[in-house]
C-alpha positions as CSV (number, residue, x, y, z in Angstrom):
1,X,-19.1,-14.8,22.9
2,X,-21.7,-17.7,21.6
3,X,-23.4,-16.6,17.9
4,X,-22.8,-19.8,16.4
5,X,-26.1,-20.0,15.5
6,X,-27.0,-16.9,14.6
7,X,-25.3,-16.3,11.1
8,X,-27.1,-12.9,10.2
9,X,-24.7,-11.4,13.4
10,X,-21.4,-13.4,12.4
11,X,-22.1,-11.2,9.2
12,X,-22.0,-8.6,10.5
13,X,-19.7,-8.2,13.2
14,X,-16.9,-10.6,10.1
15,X,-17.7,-7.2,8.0
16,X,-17.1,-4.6,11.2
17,X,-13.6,-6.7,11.9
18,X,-13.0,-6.3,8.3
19,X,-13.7,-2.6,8.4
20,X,-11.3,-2.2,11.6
21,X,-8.5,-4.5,11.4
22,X,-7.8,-4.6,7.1
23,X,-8.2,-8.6,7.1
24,X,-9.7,-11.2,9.3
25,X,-8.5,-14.8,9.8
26,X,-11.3,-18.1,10.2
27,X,-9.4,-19.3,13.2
28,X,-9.5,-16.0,15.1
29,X,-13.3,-15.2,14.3
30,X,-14.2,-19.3,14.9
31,X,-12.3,-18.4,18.5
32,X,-14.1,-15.4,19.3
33,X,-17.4,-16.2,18.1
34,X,-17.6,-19.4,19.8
35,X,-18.1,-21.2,16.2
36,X,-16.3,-23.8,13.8
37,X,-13.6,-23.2,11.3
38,X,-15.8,-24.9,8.7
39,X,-18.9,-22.5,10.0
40,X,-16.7,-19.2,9.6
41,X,-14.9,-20.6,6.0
42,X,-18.6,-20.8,4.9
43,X,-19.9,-17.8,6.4
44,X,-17.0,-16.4,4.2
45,X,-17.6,-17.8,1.1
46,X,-21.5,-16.6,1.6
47,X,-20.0,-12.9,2.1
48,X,-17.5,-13.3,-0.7
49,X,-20.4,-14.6,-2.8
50,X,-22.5,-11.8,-1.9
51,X,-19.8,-9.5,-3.3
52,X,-18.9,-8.5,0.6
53,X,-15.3,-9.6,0.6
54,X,-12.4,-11.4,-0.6
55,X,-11.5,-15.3,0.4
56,X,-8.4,-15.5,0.5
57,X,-6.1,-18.6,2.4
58,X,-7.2,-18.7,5.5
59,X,-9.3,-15.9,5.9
60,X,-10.8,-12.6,3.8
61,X,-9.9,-9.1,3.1
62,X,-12.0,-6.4,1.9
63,X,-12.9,-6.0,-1.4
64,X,-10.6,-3.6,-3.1
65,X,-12.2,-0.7,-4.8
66,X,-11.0,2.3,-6.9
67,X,-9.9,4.5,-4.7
68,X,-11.2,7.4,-3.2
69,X,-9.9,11.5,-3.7
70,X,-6.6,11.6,-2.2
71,X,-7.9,14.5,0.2
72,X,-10.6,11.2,1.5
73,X,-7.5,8.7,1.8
74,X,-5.5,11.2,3.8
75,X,-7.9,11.3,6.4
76,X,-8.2,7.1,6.8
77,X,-5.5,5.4,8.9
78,X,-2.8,7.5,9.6
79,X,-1.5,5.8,12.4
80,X,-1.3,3.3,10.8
81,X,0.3,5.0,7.6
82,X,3.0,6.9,9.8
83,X,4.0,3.4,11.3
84,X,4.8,2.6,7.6
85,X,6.7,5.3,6.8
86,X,9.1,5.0,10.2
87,X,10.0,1.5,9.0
88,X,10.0,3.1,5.3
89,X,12.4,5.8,5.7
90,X,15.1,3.1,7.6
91,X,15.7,1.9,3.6
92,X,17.0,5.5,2.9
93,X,20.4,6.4,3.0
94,X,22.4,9.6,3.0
95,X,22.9,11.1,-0.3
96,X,20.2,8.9,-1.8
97,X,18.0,10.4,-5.1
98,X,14.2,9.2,-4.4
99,X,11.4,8.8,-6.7
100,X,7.9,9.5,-4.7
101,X,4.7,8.7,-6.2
102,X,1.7,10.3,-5.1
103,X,-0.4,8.8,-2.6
104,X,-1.6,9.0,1.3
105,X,0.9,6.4,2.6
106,X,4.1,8.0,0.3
107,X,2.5,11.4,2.1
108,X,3.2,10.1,5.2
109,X,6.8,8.7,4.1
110,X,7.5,12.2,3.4
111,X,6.4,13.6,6.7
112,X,8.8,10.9,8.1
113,X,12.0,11.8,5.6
114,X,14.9,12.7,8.1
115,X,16.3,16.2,8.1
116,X,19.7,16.8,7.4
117,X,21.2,14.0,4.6
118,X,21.9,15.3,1.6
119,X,18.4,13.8,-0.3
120,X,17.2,14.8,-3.2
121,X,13.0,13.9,-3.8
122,X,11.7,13.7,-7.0
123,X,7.8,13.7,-7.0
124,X,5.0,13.8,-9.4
125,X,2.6,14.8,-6.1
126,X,2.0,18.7,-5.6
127,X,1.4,17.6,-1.0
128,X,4.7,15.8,-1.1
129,X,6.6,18.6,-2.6
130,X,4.5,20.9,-0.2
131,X,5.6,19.2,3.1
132,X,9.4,18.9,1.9
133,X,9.4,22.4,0.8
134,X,12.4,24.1,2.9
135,X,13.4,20.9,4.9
136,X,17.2,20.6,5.6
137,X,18.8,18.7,3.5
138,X,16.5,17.5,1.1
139,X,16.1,19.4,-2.5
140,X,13.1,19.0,-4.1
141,X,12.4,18.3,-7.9
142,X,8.7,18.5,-9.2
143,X,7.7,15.9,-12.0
144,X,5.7,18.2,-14.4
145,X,1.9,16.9,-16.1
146,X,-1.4,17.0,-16.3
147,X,-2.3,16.9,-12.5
148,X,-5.0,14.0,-11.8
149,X,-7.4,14.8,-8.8
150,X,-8.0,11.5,-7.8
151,X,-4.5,9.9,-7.6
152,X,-3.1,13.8,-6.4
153,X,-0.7,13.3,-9.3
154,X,0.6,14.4,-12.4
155,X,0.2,12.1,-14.9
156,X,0.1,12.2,-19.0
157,X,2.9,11.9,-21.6
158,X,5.3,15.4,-20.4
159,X,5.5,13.3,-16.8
160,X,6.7,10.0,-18.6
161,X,9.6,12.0,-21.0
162,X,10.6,13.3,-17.8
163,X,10.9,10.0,-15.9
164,X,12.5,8.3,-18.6
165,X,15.7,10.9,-18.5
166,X,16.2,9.9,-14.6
167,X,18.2,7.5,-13.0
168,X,17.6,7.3,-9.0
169,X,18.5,5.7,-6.2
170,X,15.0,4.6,-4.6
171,X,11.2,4.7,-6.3
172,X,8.3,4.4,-3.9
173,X,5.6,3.7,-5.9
174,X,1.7,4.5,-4.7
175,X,0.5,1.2,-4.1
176,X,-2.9,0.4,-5.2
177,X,-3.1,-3.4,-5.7
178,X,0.0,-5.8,-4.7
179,X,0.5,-9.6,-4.9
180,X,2.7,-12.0,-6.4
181,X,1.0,-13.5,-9.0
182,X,0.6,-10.0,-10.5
183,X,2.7,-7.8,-8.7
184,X,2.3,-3.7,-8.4
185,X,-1.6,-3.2,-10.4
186,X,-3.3,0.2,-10.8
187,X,-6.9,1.5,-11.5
188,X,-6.0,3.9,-13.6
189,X,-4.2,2.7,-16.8
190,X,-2.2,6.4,-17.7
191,X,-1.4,5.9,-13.3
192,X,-0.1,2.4,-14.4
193,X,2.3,3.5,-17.0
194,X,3.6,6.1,-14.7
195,X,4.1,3.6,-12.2
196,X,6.5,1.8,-14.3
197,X,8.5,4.4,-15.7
198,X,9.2,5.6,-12.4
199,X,10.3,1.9,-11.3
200,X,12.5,1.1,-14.6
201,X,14.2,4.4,-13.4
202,X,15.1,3.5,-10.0
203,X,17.8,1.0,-8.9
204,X,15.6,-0.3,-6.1
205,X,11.5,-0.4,-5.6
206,X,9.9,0.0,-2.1
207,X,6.6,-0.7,-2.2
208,X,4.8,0.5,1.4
209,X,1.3,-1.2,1.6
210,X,-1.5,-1.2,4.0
211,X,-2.4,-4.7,4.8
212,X,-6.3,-4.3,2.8
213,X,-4.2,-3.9,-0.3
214,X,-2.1,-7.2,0.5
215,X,-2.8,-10.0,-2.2
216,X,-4.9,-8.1,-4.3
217,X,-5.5,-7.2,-7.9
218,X,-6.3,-4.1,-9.8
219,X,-6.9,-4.0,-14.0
220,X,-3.9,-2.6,-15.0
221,X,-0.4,-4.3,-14.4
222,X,2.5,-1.9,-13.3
223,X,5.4,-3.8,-12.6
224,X,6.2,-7.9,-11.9
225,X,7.1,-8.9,-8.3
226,X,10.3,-9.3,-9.4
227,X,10.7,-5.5,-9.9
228,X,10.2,-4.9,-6.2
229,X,13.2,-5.3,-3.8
230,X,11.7,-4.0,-0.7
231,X,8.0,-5.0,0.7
232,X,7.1,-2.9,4.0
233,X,4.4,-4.5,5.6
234,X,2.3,-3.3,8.6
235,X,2.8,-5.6,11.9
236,X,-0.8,-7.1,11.6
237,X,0.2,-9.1,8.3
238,X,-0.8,-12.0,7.3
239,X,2.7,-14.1,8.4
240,X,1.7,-16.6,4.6
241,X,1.1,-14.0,2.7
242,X,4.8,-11.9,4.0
243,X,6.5,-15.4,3.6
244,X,5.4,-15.8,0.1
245,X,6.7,-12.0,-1.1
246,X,10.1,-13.3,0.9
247,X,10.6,-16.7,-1.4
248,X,10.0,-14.6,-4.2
249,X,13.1,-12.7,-3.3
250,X,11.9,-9.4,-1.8
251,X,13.5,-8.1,1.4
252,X,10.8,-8.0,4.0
253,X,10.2,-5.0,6.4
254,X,7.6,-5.5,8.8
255,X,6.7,-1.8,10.6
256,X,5.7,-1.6,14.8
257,X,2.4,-1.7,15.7
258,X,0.4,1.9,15.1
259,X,0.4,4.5,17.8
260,X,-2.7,5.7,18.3
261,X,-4.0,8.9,19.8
């Protein structure tokens, strides 16, 4: 394909491979679209410019956003959230005590929790408690609050006191922002605080994160990189941006490619 000269289409189909793949790289797009690295970087500085995406080395992401109901996330890549949570679920352990935010990917680390050893989940989300309700071998402890719509949460001051009193085994965290310069970042402030009383309670963090979250930056700071231990990554990630959480001394996970259909 030949739209080097046609900038108004690069545009447009950079911003559909955002859309469908989470990230897109210069060298890939300058391959495909039969163009220059130096045309693609500045077709992506002009879309970052324009408020479009995010530059980041060697390519862009796209621009991170409060996010949607919880119901709306639920329904956006869950093959590529169950992939996640089949590599996530290897970290647990028989016997282990877990900590599970709210959140569409820790939904889908739920669905994958293996029957039968001895877990007990402790949850501040109403649909993970739901789907572990009456599964073999896992007891179930609900993390009480004021119940937020957006995160699917409870949040608030009665779901902090709680946390405080725990000591677990493993915390996954909802991820909304993740990088190392800042670490785990929420939207919400009140979702922030929760996020790192449930961390400071755990003996180990895994944070799970799509790759569009990947290197980028919410307002309010949850927890330093050096808080999180584990870092499961989908197989599409950017291999700089993995090697960079690994010399900061988090174990790397990388999860198989989505099975779709």
């Amino acid at each position: 394909m030949n739209m080097s000269a046609i900038p108004q289409e690069r545009h447009e189909l950079i911003l559909k491979r955002l859309e469908e793949d989470g990230r897109v790289l210069a060298s890939t797009l300058a391959r495909e679209l039969g163009a220059t690295e130096d045309t693609i970087r500045r077709d992506l500085r002009e879309l970052a410019k324009a408020g479009r995406c995010q530059r980041v080395y060697g390519g862009a992401l796209p621009i991170i956003r409060a996010s949607a109901s919880l119901q709306a996330r639920d329904g956006q890549g869950q093959a590529r959230k169950a992939a996640l949570a089949r590599a996530a679920v290897k970290i647990v352990q028989p016997g282990d005590t877990l900590l599970i935010d709210a959140g569409s990917t820790n939904t889908a680390i739920a669905r994958a929790l293996p029957e039968g050893q001895s877990l007990t989940v402790i949850t501040n989300a109403p649909a993970v408690a739901n789907l572990l309700l009456g599964r073999n071998g896992v007891d179930v402890m609900v993390i009480g609050g004021r119940l937020d719509h957006r995160t699917g949460g409870t949040l608030g001051a009665r779901a902090l006191d709680e946390l405080r009193r725990l000591k677990v085994t493993l915390c996954f965290p909802g991820i909304c922002a993740v990088s190392v310069a800042d670490g785990i970042t929420a939207f919400d402030q009140e979702d922030a605080f929760l996020k790192e009383a449930m961390m400071q309670a755990s003996a180990a963090v895994v944070a799970v994160t799509t790759t569009d979250k990947m290197e980028t930056r919410a307002p309010f700071g949850a927890a330093p990189i050096a808080s999180i231990t584990h870092l499961v990554v989908e197989a599409g990630a950017d291999p700089a941006g993995v090697e960079a959480f690994a010399k900061a001394g988090v174990a790397i996970h990388i999860a198989e490619e989505a099975r779709n259909g």
